[in-house]
TORPA-4810 file (N, C-alpha, C, O; in nm, 3 decimals):
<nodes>
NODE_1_7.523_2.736_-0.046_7.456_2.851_0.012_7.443_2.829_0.162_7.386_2.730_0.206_X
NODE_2_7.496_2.922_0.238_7.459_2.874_0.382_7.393_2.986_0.454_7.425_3.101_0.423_X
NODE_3_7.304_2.965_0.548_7.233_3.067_0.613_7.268_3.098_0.777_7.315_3.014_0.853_X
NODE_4_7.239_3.217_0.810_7.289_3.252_0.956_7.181_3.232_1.090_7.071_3.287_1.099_X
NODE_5_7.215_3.182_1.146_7.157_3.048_1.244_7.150_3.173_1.363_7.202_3.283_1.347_X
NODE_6_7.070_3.129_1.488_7.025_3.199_1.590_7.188_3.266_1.686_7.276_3.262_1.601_X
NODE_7_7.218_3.293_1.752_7.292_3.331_1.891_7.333_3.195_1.972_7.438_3.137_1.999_X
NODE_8_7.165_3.171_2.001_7.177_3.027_2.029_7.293_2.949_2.001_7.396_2.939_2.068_X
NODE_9_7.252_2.880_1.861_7.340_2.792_1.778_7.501_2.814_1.845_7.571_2.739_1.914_X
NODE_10_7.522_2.946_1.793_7.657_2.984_1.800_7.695_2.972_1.966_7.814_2.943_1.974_X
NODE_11_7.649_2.981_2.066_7.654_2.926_2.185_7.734_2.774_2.162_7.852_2.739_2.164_X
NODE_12_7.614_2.711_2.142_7.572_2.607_2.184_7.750_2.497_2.065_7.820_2.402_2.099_X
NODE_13_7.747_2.579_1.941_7.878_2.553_1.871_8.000_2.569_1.970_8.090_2.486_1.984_X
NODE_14_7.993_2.643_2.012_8.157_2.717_2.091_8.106_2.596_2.258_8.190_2.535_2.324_X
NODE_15_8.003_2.595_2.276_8.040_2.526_2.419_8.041_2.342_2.351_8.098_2.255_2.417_X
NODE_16_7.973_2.311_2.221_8.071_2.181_2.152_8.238_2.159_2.168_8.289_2.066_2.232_X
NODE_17_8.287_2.228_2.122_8.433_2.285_2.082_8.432_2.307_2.230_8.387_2.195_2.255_X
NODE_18_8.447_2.366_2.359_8.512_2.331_2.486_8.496_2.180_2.536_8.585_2.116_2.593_X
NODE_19_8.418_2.152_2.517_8.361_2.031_2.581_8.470_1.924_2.504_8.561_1.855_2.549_X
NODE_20_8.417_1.944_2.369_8.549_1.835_2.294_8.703_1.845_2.280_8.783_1.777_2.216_X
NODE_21_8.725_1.978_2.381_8.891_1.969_2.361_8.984_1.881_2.461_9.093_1.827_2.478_X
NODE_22_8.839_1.911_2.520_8.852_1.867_2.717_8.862_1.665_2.650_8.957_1.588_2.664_X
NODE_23_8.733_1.638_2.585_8.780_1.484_2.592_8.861_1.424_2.496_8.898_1.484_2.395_X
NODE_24_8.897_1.289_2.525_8.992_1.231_2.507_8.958_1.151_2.367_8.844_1.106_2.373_X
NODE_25_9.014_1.123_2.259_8.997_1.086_2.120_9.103_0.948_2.103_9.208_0.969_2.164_X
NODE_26_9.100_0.841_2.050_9.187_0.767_2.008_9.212_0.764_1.859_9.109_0.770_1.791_X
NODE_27_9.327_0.755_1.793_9.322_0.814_1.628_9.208_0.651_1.625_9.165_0.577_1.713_X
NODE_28_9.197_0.656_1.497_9.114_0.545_1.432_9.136_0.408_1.390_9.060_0.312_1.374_X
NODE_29_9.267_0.426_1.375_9.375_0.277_1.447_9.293_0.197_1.539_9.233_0.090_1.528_X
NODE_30_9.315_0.318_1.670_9.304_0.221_1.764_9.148_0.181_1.813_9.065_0.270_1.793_X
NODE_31_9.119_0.110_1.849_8.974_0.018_1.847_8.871_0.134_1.904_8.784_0.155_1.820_X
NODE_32_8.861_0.190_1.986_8.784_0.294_2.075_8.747_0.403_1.967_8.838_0.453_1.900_X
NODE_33_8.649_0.432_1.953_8.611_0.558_1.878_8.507_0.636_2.032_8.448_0.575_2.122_X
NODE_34_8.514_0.729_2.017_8.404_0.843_2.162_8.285_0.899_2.089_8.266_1.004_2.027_X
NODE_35_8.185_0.761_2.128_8.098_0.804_2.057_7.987_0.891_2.102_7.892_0.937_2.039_X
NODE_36_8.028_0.904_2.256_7.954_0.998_2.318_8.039_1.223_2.242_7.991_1.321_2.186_X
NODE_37_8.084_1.208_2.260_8.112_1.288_2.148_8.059_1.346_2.021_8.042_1.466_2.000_X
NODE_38_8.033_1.235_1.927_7.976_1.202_1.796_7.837_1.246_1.830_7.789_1.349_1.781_X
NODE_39_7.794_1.195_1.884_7.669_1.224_1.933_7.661_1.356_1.989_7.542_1.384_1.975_X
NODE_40_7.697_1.419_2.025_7.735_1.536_2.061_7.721_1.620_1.946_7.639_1.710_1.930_X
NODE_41_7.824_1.575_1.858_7.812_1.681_1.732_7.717_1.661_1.664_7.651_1.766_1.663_X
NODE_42_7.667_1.583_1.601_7.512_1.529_1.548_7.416_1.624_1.591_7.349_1.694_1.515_X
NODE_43_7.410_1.625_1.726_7.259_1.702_1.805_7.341_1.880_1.741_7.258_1.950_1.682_X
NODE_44_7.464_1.933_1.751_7.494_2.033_1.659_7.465_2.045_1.566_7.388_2.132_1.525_X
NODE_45_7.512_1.970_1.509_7.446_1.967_1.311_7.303_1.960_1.263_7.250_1.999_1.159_X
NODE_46_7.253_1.891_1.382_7.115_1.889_1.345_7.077_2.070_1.407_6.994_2.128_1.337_X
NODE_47_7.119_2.132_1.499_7.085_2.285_1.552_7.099_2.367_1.431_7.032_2.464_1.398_X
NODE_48_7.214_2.302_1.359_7.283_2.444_1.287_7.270_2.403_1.139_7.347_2.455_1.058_X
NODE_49_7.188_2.323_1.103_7.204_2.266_0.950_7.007_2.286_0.910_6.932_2.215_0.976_X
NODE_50_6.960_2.360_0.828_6.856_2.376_0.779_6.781_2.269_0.690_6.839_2.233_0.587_X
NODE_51_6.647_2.209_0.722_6.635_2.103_0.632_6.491_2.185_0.547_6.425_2.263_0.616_X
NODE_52_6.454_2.164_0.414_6.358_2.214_0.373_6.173_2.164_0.460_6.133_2.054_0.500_X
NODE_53_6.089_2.328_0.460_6.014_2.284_0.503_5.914_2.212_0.459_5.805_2.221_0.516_X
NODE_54_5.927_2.144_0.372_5.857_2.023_0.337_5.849_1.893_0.381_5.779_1.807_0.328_X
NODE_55_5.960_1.868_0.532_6.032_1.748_0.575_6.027_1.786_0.735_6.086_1.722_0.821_X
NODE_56_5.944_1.907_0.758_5.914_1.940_0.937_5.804_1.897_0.963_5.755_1.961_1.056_X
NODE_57_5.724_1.802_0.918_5.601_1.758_1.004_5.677_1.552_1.044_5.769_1.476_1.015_X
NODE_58_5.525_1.564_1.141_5.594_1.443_1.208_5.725_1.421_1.291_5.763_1.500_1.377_X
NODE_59_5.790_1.307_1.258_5.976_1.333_1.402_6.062_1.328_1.278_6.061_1.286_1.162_X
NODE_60_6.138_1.394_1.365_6.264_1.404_1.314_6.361_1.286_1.322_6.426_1.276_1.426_X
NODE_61_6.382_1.172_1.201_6.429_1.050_1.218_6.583_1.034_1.174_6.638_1.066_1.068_X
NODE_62_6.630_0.977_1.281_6.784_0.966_1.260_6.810_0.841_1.227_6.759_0.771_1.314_X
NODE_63_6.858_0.781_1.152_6.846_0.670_1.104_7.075_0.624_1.082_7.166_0.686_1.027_X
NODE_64_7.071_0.501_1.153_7.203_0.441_1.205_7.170_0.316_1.103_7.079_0.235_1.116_X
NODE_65_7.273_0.322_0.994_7.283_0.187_0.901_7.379_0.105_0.956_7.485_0.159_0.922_X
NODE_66_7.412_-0.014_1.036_7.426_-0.079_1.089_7.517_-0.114_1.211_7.542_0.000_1.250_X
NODE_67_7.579_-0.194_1.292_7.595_-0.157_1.425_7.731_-0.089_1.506_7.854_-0.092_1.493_X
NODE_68_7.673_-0.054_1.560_7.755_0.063_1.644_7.710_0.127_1.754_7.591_0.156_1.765_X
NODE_69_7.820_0.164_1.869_7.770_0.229_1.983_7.720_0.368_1.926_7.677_0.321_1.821_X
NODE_70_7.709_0.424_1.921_7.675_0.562_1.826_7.481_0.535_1.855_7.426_0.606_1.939_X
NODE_71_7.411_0.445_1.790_7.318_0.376_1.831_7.193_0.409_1.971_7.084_0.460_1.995_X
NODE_72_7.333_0.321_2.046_7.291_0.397_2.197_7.287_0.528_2.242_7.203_0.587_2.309_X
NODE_73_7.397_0.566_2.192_7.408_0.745_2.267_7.308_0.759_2.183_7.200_0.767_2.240_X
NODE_74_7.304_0.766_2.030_7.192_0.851_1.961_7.015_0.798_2.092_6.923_0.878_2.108_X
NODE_75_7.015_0.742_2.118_6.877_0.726_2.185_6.871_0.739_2.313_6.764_0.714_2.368_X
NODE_76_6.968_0.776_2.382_7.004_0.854_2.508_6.961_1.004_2.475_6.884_1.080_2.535_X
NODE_77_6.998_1.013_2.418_7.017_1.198_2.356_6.850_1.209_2.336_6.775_1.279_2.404_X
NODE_78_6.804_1.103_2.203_6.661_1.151_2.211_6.568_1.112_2.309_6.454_1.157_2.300_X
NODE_79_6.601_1.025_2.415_6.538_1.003_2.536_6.539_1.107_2.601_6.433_1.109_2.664_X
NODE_80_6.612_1.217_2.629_6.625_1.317_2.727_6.544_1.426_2.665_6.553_1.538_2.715_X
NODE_81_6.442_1.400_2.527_6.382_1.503_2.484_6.433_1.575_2.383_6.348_1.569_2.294_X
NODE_82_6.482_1.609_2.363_6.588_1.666_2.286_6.517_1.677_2.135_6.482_1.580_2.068_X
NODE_83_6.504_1.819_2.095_6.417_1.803_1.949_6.495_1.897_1.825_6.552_2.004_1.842_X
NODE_84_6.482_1.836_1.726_6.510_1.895_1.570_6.414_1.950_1.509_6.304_1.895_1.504_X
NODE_85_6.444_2.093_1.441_6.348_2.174_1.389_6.185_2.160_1.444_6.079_2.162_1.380_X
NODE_86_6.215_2.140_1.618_6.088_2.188_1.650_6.007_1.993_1.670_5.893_1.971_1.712_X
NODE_87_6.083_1.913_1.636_6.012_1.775_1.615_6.110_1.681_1.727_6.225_1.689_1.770_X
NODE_88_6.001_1.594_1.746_6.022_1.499_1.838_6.179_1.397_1.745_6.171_1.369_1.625_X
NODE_89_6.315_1.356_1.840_6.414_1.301_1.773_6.357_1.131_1.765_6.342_1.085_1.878_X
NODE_90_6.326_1.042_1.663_6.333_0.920_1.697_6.461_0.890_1.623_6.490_0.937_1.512_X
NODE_91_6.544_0.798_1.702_6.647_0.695_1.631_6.576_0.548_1.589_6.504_0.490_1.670_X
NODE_92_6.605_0.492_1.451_6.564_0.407_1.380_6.727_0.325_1.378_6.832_0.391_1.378_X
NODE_93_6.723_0.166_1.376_6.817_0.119_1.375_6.826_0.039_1.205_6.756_-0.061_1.192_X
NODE_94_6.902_0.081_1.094_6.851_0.019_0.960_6.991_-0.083_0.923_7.112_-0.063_0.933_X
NODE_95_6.907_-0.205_0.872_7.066_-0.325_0.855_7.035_-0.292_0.658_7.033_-0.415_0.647_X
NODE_96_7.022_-0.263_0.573_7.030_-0.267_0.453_6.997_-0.145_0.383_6.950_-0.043_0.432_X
NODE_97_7.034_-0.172_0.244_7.030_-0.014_0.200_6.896_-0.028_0.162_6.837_0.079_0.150_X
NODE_98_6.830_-0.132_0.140_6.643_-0.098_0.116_6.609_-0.053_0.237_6.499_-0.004_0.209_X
NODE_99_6.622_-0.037_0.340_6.546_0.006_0.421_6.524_0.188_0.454_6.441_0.254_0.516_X
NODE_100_6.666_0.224_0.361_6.678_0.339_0.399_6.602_0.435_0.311_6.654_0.450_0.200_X
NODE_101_6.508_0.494_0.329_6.403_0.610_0.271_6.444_0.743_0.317_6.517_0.774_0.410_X
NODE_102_6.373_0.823_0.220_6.369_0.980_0.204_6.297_1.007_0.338_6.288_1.129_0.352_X
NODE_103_6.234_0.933_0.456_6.170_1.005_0.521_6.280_1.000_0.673_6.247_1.028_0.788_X
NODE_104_6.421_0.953_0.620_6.551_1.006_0.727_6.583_1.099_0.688_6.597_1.118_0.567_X
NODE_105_6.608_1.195_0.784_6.646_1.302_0.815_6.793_1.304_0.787_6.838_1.362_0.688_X
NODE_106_6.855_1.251_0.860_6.994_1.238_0.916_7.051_1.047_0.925_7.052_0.964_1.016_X
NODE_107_7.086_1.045_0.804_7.170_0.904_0.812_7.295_0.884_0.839_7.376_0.944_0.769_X
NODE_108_7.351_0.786_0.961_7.491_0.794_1.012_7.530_0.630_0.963_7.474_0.529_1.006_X
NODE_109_7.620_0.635_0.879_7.662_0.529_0.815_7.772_0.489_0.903_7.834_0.583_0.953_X
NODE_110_7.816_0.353_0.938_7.876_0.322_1.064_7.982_0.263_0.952_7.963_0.243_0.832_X
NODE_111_8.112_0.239_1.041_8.224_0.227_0.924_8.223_0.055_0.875_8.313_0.008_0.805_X
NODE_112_8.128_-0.012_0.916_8.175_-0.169_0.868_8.037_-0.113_0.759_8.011_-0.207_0.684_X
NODE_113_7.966_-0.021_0.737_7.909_-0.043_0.595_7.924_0.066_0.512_7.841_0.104_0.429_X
NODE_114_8.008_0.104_0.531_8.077_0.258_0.407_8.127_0.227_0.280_8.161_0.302_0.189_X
NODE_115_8.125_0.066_0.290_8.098_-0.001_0.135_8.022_0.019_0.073_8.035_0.017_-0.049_X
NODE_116_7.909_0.047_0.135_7.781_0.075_0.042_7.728_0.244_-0.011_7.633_0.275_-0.082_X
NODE_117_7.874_0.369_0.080_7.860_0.466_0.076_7.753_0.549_-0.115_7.682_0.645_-0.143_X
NODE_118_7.807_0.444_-0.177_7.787_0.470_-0.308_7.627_0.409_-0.357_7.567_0.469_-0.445_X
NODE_119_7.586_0.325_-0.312_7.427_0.308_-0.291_7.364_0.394_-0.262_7.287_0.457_-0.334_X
NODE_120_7.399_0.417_-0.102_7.315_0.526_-0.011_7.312_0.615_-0.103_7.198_0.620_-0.147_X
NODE_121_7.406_0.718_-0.176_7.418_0.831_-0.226_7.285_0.838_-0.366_7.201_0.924_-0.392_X
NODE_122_7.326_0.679_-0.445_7.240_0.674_-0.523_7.040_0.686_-0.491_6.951_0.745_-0.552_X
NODE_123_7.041_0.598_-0.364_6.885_0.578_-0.322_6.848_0.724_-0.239_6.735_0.737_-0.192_X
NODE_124_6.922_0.804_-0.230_6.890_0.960_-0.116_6.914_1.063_-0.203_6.927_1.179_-0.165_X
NODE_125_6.925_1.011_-0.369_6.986_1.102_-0.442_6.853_1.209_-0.454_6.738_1.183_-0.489_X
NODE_126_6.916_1.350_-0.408_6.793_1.470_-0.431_6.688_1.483_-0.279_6.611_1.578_-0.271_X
NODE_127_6.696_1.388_-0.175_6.614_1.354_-0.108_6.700_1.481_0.000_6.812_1.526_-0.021_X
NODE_128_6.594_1.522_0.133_6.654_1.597_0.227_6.715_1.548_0.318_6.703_1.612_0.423_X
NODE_129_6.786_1.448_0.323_6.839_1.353_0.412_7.053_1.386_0.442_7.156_1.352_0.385_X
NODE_130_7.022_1.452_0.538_7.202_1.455_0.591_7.286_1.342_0.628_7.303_1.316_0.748_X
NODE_131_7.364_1.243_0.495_7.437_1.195_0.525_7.581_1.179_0.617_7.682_1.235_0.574_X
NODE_132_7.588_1.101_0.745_7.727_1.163_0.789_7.776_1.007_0.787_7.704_0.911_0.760_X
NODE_133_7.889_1.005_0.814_8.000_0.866_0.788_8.079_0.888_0.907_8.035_0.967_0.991_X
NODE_134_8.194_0.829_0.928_8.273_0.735_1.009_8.396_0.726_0.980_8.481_0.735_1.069_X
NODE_135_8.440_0.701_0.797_8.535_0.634_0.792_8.592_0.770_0.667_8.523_0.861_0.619_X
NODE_136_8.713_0.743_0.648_8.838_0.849_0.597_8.781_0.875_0.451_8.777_0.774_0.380_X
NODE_137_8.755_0.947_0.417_8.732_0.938_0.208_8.618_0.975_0.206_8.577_1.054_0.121_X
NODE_138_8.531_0.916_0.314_8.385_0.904_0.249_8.277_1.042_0.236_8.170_1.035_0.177_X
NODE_139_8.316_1.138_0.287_8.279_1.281_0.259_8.333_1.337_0.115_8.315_1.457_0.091_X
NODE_140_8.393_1.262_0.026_8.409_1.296_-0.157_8.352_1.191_-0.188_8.322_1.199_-0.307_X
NODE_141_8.304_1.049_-0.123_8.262_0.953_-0.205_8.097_0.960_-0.233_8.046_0.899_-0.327_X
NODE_142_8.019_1.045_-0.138_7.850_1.063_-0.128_7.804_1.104_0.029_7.687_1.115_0.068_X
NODE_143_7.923_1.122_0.107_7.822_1.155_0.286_7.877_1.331_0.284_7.979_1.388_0.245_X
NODE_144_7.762_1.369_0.340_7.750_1.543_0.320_7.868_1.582_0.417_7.956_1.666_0.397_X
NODE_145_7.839_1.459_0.587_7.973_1.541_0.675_8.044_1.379_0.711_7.993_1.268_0.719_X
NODE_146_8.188_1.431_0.728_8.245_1.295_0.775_8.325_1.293_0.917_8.380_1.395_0.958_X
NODE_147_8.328_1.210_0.964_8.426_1.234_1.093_8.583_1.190_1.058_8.618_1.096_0.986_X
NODE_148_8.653_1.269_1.118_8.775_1.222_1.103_8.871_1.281_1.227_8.896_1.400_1.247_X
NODE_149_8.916_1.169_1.301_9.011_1.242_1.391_9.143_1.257_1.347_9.177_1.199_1.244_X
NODE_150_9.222_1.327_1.408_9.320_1.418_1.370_9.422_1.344_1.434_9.394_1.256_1.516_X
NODE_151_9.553_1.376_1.398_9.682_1.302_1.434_9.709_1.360_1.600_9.758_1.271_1.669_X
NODE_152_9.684_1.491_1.673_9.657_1.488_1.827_9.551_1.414_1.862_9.551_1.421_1.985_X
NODE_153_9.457_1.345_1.829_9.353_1.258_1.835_9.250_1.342_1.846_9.140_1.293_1.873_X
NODE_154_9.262_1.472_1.829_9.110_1.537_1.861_9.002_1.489_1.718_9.050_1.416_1.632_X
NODE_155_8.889_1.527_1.710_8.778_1.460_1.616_8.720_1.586_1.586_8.668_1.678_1.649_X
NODE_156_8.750_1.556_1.451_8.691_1.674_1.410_8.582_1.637_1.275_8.540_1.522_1.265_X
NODE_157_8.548_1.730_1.187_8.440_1.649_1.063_8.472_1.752_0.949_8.510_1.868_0.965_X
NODE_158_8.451_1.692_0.840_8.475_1.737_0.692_8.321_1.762_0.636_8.239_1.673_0.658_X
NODE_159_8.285_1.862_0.575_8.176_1.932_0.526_8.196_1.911_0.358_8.281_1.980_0.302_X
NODE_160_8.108_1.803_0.271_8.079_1.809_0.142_7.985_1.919_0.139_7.889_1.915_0.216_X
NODE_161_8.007_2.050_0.034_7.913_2.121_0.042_7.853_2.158_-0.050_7.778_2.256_-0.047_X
NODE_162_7.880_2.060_-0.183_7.798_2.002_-0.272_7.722_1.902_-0.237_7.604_1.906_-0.275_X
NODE_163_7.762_1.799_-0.165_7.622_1.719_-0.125_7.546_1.759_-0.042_7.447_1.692_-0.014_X
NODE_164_7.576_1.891_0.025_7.467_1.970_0.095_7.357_2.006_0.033_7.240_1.984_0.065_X
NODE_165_7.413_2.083_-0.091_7.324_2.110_-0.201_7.271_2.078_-0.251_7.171_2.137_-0.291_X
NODE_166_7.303_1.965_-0.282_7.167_1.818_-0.356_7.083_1.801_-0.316_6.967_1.793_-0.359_X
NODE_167_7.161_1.787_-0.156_7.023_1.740_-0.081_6.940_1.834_-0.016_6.852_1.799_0.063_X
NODE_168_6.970_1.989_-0.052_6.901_2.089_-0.038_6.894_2.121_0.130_6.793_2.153_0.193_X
NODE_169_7.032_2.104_0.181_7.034_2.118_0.338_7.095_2.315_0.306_7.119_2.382_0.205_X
NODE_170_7.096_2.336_0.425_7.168_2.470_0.463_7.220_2.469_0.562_7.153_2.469_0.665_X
NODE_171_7.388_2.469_0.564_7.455_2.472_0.694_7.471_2.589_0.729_7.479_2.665_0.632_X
NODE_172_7.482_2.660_0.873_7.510_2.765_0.891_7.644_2.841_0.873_7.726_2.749_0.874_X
NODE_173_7.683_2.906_0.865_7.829_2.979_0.831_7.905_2.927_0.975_8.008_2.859_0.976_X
NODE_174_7.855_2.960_1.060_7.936_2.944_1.221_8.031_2.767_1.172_8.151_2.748_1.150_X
NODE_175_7.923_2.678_1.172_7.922_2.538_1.165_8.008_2.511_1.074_8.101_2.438_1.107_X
NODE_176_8.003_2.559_0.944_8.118_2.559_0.808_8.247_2.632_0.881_8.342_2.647_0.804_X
NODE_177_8.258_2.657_0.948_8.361_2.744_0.999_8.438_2.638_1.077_8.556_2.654_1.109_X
NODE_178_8.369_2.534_1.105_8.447_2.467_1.240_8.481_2.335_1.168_8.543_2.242_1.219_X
NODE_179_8.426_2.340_1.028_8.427_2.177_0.941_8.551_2.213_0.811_8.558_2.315_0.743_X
NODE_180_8.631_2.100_0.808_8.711_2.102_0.707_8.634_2.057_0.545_8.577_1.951_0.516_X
NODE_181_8.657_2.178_0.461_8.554_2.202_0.333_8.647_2.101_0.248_8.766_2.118_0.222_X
NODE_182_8.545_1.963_0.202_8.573_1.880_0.073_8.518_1.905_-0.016_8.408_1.959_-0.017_X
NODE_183_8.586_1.869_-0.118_8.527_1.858_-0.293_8.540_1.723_-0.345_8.505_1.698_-0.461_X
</nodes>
């Protein structure tokens, strides 16, 4: 089920998409991933993706299961203020799958632990928490969006939109529009 998001959003989608055609991507081979980018789309997904209001009080916690530049930008971004559904962004840095609780918002699974993609799915099972990943597959294996760059190297992301549903998110139509739909 997806719902229709402000003017705004749809702005703020289309000036994503200029900005990212303009930079430069390395396929996934090669060592460099742009994670200033990533971060980029994240602060989108979080604009254009609905979380139930039972999960808008307090901050809005982004939670990074283990290490990666992704990390930094994510706390650049929420240093500059920058807020989700109205809430202050904190980034949380988590090394294990016990650490990870229903009270993340948005979990970005970094690709040296997408081994555990199948845990996470189990411990967030039903919870309002937007899984996104890193690595190739893992948007059919349990993460709601995945990144994947493309053979011109641009970066683009894959939309599970059954695990949207579980986890009782609502993406906007604009946003599904720009994400390649897995099953």
């Amino acid at each position: 089920m997806t719902t229709n998001f402000t003017l705004k959003s749809t702005v703020l989608i289309g000036l994503m998409t200029i900005t990212l055609s303009f930079g430069s991507f390395q396929n996934t081979a090669s060592a460099q991933i742009n994670y200033k980018s990533q971060a980029l789309y994240i602060y989108v997904f979080i604009k254009n993706i609905h979380w139930p209001q039972t999960v808008s009080n307090g901050h809005f916690v982004i939670g990074v299961f283990g290490n990666s530049p992704i990390y930094d930008e994510l706390q650049t971004m929420a240093s500059l203020k920058k807020t989700a559904t109205g809430q202050t962004i904190v980034v949380k840095k988590l090394n294990s799958v016990e650490e990870i609780d229903d009270n993340v918002h948005l979990l970005y699974v970094t690709s040296s632990k997408s081994r555990d993609i199948k845990k996470i799915a189990e411990k967030l099972e039903g919870a309002p928490t937007l899984v996104v990943a890193e690595r190739d597959g893992l948007a059919k294996k349990g993460a709601s969006i995945n990144f994947v760059v493309m053979e011109n190297d641009t970066l683009k992301f894959e939309v599970n939109t059954a695990e949207m549903q579980a986890h009782n998110l609502q993406i906007s139509d604009e946003l599904l529009k720009r994400g390649y739909i897995v099953r």
